[in-house]
MIGULUM-818996 format. One line per field, with one value per residue: x, y, z of N, C-alpha, C in turn. Coordinates in steps of 0.1 Angstrom, whole numbers, plus 5000, padded with zeros to 4 digits. Layout:
# MIGULUM-818996
n.c1 = c(X | ...)
n.c2 = c(Y | ...)
n.c3 = c(Z | ...)
ca.c1 = c(X | ...)
ca.c2 = c(Y | ...)
ca.c3 = c(Z | ...)
c.c1 = c(X | ...)
c.c2 = c(Y | ...)
c.c3 = c(Z | ...)
//
This chain:
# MIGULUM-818996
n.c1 = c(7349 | 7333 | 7305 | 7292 | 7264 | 7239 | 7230 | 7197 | 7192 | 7207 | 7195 | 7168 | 7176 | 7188 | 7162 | 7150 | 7153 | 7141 | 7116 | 7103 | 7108 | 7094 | 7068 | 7067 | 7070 | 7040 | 7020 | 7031 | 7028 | 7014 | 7027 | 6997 | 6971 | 6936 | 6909 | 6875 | 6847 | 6828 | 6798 | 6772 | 6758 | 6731 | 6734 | 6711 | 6690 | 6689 | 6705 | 6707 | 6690 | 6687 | 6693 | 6714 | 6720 | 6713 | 6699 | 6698 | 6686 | 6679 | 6662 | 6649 | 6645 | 6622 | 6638 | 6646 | 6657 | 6687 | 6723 | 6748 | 6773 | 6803 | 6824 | 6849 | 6856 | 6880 | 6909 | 6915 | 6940 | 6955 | 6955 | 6953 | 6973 | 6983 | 7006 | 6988 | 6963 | 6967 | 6974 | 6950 | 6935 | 6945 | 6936 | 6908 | 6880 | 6867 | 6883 | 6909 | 6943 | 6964 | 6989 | 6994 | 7001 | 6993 | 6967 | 6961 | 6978 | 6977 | 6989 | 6990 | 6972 | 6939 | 6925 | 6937 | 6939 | 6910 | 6906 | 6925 | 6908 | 6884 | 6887 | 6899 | 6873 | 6858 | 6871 | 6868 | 6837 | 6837 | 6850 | 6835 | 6812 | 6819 | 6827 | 6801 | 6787 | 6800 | 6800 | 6776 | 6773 | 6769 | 6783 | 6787 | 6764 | 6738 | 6735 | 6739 | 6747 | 6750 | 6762 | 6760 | 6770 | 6772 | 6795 | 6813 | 6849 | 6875 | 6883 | 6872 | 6844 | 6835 | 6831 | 6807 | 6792 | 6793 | 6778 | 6751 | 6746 | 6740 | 6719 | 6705 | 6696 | 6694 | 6689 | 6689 | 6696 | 6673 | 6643 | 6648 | 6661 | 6694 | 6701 | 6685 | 6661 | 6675 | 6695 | 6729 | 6763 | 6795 | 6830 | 6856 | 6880 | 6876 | 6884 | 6877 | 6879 | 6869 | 6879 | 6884 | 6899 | 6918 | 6913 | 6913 | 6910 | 6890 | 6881 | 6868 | 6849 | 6831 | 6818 | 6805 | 6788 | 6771 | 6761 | 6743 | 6723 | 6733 | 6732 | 6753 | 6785 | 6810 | 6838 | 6872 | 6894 | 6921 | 6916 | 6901 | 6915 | 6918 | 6894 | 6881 | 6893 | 6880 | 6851 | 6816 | 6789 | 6765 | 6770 | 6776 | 6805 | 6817 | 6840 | 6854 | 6868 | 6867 | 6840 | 6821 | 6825 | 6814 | 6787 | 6779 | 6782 | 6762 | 6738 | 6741 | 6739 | 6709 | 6695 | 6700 | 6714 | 6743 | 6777 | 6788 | 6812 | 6834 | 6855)
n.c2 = c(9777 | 9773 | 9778 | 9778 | 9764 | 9771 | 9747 | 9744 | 9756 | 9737 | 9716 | 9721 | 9724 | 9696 | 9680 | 9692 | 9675 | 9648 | 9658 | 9665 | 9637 | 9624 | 9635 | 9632 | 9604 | 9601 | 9607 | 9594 | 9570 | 9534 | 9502 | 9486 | 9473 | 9481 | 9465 | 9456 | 9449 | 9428 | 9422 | 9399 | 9370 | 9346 | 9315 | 9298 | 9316 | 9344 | 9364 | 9394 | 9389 | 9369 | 9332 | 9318 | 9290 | 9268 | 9236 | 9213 | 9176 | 9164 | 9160 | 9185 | 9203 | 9221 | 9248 | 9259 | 9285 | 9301 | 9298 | 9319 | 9331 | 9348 | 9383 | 9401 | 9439 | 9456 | 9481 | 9498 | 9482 | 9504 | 9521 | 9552 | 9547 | 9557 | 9566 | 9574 | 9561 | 9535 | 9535 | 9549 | 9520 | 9502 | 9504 | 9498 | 9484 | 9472 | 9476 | 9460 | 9460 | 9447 | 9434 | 9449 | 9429 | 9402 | 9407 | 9414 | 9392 | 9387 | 9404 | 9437 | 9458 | 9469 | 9450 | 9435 | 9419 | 9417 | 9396 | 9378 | 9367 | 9364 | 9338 | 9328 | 9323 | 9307 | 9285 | 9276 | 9274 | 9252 | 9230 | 9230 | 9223 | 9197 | 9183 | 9186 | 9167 | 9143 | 9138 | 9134 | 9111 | 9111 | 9116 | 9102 | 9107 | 9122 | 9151 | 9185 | 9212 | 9252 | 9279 | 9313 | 9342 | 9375 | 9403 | 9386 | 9377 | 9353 | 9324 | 9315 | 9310 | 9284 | 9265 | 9273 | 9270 | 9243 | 9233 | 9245 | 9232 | 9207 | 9211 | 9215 | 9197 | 9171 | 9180 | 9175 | 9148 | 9137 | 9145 | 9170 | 9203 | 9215 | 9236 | 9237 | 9260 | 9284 | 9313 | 9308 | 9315 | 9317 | 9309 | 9296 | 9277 | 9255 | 9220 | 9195 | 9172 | 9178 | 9190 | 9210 | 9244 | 9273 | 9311 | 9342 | 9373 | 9369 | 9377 | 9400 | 9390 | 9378 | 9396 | 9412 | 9390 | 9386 | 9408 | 9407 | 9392 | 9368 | 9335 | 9312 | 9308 | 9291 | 9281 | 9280 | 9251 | 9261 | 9284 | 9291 | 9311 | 9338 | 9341 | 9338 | 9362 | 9391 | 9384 | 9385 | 9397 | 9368 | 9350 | 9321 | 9301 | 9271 | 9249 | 9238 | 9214 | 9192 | 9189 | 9168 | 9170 | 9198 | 9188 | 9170 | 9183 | 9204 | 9190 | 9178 | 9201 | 9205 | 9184 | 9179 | 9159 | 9146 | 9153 | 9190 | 9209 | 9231 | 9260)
n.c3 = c(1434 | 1464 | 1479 | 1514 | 1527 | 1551 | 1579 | 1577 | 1556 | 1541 | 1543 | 1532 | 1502 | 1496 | 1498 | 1478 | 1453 | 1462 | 1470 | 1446 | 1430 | 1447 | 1439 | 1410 | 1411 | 1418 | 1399 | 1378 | 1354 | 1362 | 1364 | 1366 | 1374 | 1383 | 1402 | 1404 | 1421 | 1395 | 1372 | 1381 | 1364 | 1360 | 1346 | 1344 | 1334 | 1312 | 1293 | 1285 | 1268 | 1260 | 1262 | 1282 | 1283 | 1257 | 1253 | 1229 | 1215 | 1239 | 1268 | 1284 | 1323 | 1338 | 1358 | 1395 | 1412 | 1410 | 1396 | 1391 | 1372 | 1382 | 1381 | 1374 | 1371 | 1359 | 1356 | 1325 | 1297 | 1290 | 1309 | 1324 | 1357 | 1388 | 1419 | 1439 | 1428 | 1437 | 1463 | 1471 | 1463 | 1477 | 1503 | 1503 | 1503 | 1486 | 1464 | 1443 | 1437 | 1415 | 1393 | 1362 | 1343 | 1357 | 1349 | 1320 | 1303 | 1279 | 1248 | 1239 | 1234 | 1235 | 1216 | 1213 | 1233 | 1241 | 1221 | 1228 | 1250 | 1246 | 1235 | 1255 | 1269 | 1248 | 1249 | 1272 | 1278 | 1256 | 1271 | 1293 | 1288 | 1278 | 1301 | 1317 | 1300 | 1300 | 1328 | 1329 | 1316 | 1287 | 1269 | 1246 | 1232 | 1210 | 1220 | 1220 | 1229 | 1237 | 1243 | 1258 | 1263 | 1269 | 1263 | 1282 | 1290 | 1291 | 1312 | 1334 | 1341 | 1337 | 1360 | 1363 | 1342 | 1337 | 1357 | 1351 | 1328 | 1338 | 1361 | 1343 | 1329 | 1343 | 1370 | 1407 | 1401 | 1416 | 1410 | 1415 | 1420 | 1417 | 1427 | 1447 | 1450 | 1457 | 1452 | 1439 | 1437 | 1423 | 1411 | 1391 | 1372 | 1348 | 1334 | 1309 | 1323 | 1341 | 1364 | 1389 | 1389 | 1397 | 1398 | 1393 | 1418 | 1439 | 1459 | 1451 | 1440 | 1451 | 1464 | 1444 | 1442 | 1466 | 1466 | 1441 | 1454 | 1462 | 1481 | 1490 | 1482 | 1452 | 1458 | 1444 | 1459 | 1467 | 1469 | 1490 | 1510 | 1499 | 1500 | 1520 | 1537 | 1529 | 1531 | 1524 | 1545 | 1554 | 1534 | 1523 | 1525 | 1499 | 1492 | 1463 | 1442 | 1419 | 1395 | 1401 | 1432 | 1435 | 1426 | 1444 | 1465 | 1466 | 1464 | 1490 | 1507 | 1497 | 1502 | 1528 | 1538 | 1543 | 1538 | 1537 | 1528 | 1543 | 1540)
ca.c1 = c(7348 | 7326 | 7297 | 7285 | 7249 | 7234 | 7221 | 7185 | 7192 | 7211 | 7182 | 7161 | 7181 | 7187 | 7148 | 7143 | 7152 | 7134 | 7105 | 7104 | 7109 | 7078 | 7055 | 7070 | 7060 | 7026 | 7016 | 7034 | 7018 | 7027 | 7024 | 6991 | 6954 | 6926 | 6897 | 6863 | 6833 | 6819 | 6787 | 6769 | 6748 | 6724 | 6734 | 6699 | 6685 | 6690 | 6712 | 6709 | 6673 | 6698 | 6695 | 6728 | 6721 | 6705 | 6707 | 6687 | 6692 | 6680 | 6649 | 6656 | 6640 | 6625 | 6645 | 6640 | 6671 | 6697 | 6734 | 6751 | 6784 | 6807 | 6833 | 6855 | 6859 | 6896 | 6907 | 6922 | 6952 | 6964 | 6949 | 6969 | 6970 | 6993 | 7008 | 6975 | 6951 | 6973 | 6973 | 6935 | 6930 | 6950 | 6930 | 6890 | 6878 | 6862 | 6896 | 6923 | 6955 | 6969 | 7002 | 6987 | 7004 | 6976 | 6952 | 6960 | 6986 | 6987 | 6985 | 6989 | 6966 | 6928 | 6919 | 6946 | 6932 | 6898 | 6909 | 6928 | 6897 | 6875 | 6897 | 6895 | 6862 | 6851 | 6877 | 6862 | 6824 | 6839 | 6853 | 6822 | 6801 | 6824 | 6833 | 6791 | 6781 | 6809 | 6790 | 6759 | 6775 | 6764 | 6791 | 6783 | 6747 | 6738 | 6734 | 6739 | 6749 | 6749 | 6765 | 6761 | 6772 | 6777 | 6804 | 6823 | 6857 | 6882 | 6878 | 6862 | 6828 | 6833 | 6822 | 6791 | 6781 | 6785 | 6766 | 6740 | 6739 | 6738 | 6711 | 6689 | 6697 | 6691 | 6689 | 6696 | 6693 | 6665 | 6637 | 6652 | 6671 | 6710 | 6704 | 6672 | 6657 | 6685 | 6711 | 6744 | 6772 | 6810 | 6839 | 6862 | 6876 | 6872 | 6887 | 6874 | 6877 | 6860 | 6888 | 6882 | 6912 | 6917 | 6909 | 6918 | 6899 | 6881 | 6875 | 6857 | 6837 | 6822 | 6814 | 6797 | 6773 | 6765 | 6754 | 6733 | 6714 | 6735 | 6738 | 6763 | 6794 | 6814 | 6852 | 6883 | 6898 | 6927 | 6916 | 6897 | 6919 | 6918 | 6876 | 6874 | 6898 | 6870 | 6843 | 6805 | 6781 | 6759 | 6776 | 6784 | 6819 | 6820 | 6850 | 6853 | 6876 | 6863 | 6824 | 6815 | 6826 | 6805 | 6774 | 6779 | 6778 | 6749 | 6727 | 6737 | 6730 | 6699 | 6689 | 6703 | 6716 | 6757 | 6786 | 6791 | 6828 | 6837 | 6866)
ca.c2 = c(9782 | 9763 | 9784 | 9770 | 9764 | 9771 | 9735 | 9747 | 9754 | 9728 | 9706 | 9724 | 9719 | 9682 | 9680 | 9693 | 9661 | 9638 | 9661 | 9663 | 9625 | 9618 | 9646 | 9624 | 9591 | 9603 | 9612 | 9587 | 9558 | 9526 | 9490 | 9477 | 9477 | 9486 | 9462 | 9462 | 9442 | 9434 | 9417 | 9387 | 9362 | 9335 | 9305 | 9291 | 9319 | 9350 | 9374 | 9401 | 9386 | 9354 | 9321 | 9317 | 9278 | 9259 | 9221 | 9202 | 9160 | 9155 | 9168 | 9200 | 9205 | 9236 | 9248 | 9270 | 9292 | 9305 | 9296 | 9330 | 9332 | 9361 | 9382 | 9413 | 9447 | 9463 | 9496 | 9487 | 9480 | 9512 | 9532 | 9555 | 9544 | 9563 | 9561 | 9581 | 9551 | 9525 | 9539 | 9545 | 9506 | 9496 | 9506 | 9497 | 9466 | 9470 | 9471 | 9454 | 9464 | 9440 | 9437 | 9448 | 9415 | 9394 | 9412 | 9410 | 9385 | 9386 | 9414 | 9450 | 9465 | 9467 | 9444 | 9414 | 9415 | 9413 | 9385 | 9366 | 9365 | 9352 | 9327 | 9314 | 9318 | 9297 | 9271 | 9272 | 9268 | 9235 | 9220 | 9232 | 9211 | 9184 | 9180 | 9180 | 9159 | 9134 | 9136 | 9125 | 9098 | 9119 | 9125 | 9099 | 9108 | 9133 | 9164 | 9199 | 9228 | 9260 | 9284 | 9328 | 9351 | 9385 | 9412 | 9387 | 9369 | 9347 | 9310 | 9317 | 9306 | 9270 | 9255 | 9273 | 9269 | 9227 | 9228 | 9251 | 9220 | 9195 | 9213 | 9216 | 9181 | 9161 | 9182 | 9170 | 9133 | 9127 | 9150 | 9183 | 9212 | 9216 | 9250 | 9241 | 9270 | 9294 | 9320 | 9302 | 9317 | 9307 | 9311 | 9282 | 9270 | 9238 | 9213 | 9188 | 9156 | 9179 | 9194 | 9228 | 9251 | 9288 | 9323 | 9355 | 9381 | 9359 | 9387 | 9412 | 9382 | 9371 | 9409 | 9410 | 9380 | 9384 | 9419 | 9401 | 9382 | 9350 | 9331 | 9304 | 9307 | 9276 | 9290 | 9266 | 9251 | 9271 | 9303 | 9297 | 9322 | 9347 | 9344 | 9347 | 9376 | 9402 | 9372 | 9398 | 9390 | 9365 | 9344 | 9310 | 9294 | 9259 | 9246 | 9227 | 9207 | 9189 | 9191 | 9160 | 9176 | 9207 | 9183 | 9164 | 9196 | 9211 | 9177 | 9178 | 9215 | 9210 | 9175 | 9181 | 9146 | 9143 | 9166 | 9204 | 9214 | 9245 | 9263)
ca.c3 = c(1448 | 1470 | 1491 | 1526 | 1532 | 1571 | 1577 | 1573 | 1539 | 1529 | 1544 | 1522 | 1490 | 1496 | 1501 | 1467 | 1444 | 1466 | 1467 | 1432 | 1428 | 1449 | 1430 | 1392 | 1413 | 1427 | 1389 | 1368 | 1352 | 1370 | 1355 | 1378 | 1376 | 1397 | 1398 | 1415 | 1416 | 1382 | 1368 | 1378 | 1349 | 1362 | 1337 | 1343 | 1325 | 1300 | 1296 | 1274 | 1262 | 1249 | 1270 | 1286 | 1281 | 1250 | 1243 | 1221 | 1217 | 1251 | 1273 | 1295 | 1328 | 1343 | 1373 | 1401 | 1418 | 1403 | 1398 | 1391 | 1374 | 1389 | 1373 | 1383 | 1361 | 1361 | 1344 | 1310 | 1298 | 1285 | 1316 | 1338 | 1371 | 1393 | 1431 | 1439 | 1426 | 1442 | 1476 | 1473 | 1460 | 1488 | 1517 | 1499 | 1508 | 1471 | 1454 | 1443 | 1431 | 1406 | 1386 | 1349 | 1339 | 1360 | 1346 | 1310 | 1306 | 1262 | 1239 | 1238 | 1233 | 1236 | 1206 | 1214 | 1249 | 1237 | 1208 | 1239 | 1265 | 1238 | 1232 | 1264 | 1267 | 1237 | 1250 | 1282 | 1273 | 1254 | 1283 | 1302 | 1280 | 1276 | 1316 | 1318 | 1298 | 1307 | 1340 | 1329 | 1308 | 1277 | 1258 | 1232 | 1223 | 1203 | 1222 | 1216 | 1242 | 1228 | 1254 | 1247 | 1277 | 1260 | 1274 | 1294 | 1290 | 1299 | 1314 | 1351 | 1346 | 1331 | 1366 | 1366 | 1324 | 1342 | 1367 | 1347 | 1320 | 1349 | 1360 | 1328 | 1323 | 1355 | 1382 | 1419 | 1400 | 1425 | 1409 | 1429 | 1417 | 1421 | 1438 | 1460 | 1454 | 1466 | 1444 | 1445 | 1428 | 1421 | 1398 | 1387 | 1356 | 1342 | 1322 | 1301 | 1329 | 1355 | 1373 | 1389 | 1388 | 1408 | 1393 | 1403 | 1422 | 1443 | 1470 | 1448 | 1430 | 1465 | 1472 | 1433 | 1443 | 1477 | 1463 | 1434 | 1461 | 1462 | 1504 | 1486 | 1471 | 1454 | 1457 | 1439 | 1471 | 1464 | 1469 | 1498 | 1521 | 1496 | 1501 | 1536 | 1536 | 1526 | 1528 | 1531 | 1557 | 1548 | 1519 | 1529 | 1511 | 1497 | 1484 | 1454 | 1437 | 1407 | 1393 | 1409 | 1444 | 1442 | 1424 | 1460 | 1480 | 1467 | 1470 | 1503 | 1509 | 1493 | 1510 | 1543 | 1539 | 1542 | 1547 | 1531 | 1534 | 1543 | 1541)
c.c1 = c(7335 | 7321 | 7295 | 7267 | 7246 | 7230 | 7211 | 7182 | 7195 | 7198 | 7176 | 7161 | 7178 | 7173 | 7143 | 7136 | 7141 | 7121 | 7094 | 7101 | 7099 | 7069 | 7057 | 7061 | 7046 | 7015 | 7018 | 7030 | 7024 | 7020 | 7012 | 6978 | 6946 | 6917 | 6889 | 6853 | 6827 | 6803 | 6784 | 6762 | 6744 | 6726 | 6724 | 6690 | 6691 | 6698 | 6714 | 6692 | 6676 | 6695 | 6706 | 6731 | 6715 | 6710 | 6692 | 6693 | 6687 | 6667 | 6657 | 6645 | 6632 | 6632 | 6640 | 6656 | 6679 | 6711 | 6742 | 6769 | 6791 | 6822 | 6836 | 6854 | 6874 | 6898 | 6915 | 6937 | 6959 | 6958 | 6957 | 6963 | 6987 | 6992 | 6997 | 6965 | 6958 | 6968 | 6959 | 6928 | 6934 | 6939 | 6918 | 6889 | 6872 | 6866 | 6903 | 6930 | 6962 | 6978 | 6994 | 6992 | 6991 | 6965 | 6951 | 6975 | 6994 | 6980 | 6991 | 6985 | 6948 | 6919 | 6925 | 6935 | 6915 | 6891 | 6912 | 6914 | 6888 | 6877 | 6893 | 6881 | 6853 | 6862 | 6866 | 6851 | 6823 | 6843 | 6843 | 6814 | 6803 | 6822 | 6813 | 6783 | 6789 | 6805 | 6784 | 6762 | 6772 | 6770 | 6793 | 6773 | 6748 | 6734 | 6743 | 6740 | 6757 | 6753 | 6765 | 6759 | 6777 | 6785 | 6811 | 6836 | 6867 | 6875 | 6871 | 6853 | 6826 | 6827 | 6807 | 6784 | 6780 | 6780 | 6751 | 6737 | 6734 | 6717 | 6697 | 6685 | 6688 | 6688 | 6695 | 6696 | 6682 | 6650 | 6636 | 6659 | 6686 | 6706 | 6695 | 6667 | 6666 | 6693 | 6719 | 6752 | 6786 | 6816 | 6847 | 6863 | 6875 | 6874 | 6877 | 6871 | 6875 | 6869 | 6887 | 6895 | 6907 | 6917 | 6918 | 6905 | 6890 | 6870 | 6863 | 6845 | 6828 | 6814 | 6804 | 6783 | 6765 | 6753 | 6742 | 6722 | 6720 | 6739 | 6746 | 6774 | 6805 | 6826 | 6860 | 6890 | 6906 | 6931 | 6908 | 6898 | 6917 | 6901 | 6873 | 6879 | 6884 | 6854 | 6829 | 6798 | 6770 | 6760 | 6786 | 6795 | 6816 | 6831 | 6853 | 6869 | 6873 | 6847 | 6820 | 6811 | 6813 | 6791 | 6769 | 6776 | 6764 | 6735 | 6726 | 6735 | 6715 | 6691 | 6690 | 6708 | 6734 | 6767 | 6786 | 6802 | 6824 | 6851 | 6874)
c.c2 = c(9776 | 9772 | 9776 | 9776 | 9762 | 9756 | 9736 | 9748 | 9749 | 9713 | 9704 | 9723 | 9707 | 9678 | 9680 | 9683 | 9653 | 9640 | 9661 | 9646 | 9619 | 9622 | 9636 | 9614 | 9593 | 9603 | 9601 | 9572 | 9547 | 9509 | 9477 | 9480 | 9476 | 9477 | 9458 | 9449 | 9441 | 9425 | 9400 | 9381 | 9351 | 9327 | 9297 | 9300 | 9327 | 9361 | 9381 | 9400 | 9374 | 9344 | 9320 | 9303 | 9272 | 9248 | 9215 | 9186 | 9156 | 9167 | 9174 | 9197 | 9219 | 9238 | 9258 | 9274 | 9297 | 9304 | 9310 | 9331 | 9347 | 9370 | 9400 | 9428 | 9452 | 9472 | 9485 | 9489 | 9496 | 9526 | 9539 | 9555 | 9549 | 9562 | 9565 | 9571 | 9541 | 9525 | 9538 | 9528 | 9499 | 9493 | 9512 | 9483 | 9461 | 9469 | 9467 | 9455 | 9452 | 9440 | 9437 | 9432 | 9403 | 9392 | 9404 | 9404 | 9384 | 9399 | 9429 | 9462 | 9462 | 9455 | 9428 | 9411 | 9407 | 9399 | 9373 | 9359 | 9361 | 9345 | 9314 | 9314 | 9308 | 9284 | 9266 | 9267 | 9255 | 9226 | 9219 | 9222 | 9198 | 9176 | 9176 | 9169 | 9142 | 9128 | 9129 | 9117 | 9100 | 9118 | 9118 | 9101 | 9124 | 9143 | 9178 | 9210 | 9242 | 9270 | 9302 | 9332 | 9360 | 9393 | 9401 | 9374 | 9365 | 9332 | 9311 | 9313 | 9289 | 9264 | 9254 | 9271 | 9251 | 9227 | 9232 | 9237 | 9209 | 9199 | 9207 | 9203 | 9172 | 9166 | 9179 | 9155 | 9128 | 9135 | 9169 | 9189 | 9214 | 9226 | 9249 | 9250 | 9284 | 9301 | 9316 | 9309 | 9308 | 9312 | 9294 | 9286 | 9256 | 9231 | 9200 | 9171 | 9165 | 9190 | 9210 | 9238 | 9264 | 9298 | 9333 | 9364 | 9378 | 9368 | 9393 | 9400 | 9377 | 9382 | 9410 | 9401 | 9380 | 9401 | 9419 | 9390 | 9367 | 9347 | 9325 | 9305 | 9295 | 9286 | 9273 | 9269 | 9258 | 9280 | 9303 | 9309 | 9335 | 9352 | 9348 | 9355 | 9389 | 9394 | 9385 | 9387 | 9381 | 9353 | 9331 | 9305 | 9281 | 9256 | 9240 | 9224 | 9201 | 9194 | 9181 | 9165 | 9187 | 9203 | 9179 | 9171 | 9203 | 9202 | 9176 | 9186 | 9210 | 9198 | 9174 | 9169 | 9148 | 9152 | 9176 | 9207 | 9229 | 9252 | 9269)
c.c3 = c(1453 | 1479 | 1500 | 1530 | 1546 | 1567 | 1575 | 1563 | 1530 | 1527 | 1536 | 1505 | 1487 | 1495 | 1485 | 1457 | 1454 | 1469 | 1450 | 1427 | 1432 | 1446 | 1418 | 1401 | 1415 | 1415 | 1378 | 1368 | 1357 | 1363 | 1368 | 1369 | 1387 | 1394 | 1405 | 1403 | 1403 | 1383 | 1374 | 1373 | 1360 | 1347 | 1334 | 1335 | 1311 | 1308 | 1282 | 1265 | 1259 | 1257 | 1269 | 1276 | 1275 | 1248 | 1238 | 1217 | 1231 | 1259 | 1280 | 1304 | 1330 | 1358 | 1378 | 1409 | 1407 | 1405 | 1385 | 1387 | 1377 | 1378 | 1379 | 1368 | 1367 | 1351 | 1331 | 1304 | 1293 | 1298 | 1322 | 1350 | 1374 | 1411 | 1439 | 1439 | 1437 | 1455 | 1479 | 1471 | 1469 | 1502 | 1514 | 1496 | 1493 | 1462 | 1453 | 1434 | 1427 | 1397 | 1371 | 1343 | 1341 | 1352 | 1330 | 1309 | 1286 | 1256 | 1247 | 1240 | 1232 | 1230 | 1208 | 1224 | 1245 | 1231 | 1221 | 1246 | 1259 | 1236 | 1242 | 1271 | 1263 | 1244 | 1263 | 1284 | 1269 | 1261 | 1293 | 1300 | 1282 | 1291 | 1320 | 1311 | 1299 | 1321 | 1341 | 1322 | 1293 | 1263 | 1248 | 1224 | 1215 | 1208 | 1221 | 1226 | 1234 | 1241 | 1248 | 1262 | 1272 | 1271 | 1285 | 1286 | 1294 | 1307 | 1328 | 1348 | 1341 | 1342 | 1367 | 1349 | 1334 | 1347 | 1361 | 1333 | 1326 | 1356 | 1354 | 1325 | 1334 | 1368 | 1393 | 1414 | 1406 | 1422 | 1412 | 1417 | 1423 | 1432 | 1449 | 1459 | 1455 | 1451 | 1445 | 1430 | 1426 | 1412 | 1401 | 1375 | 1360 | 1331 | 1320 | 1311 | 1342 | 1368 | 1373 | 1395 | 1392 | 1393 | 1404 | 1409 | 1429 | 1456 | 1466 | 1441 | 1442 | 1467 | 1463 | 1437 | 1452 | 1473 | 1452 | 1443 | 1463 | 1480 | 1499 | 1475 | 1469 | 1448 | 1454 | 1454 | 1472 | 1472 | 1483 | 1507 | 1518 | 1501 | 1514 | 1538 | 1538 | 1526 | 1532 | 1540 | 1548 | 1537 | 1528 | 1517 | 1513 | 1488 | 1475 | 1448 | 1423 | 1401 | 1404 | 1422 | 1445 | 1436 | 1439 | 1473 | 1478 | 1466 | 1480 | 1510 | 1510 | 1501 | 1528 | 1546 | 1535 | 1543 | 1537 | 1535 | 1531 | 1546 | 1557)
//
């Protein structure tokens, strides 16, 4: 036998499930990460007490500025994030909502993740080295680069461990410092014949540096759009492409002599 509901109450019925259904979603864990501004390291000095950058085989300069690599923090892989965080990460210029996949792309659990990102850290430092001293015509003599950046991984900072050996090494080529004087940050990777490849997170790593004191940031051409998106006041973009490209840009930053691209 089949009762009849007033429409008011059958409204109210029908209402239930789908009330119910958005209370489970509002609560239940959802496959993303949240991630926000993290840390940024000067590769010209120390971190931790450690020199970012040792080489021996070959004289070192001293330099003045700082080139600043940048890097994001995101909850972790086994965190609960629910429709609640999302929503809030959505609409904060200081977060970004990310498919957990992005984020951590191998492993499981806390220890792969950790095992992976040092992985490509140490790869990356060796292409760093390699791609600089390839630069400097180097990479038959006998020198030594010795790279230690504690707490961070994954391949992002390879353009800046080059330029921080280019640096130490030779400077502007003409007596000068790469940076002029100035905080310049950046992310990039970097292979082995120089070539600088996109990252993620490019938003919050601009917001990261401009907040560590850096006016210049060297973004993979790429990603420019993503950079001026949320770009902070203050924080000029240069776009790079290989090493050579952003050696070329910041000589002519720093000399005032030839063109600076900008995104």
């Amino acid at each position: 036998m089949l009762s009849r509901f007033t429409r008011p109450r059958a409204v109210a019925v029908c209402a239930l499930p789908v009330v119910a259904l958005l209370a489970t979603a509002a609560f239940a864990p959802l496959p993303f990460s949240v991630a926000q501004p993290g840390l940024t390291a000067n590769v010209l000095g120390a971190n931790k007490g450690v020199p970012v950058i040792t080489i021996s085989g070959a004289k070192t300069r001293d330099t003045s500025g700082q080139l600043r690599m940048t890097a994001i923090v995101a909850t972790g892989p086994d965190a609960h994030i629910s429709l609640t965080d999302l929503i809030d990460g959505w609409f904060r210029t200081d977060r970004a909502v990310m498919p957990r996949d992005a984020v951590y792309p191998s492993g499981d659990n806390v220890e792969e993740i950790e095992q992976h990102n040092a992985e490509q850290m140490k790869e990356s430092q060796d292409d760093a080295t390699r791609a600089a001293l390839n630069y400097l015509d180097l990479s038959d003599k006998n020198v030594k680069v010795t790279l230690k950046l504690a707490d961070v991984g994954g391949p992002s900072a390879g353009l800046l461990f080059s330029l921080g050996i280019i640096d130490k090494l030779k400077g502007d080529g003409s007596g000068g410092d790469l940076t002029g004087g100035r905080t310049i940050a950046g992310t990039g990777t970097i292979s082995a014949d120089g070539t600088v490849g996109a990252v993620g997170g490019v938003s919050l790593k601009t917001q990261a540096a401009r907040r560590d004191g850096a006016t210049v940031f060297l973004v993979p051409k790429a990603e420019c759009g993503e950079a001026e998106a949320e770009l902070p006041k203050g924080l000029r973009l240069i776009p790079v492409t290989t090493l050579k490209s952003a050696v070329n840009s910041l000589v002519a930053l720093e000399s005032g002599k030839g063109s600076v691209p900008s995104c």
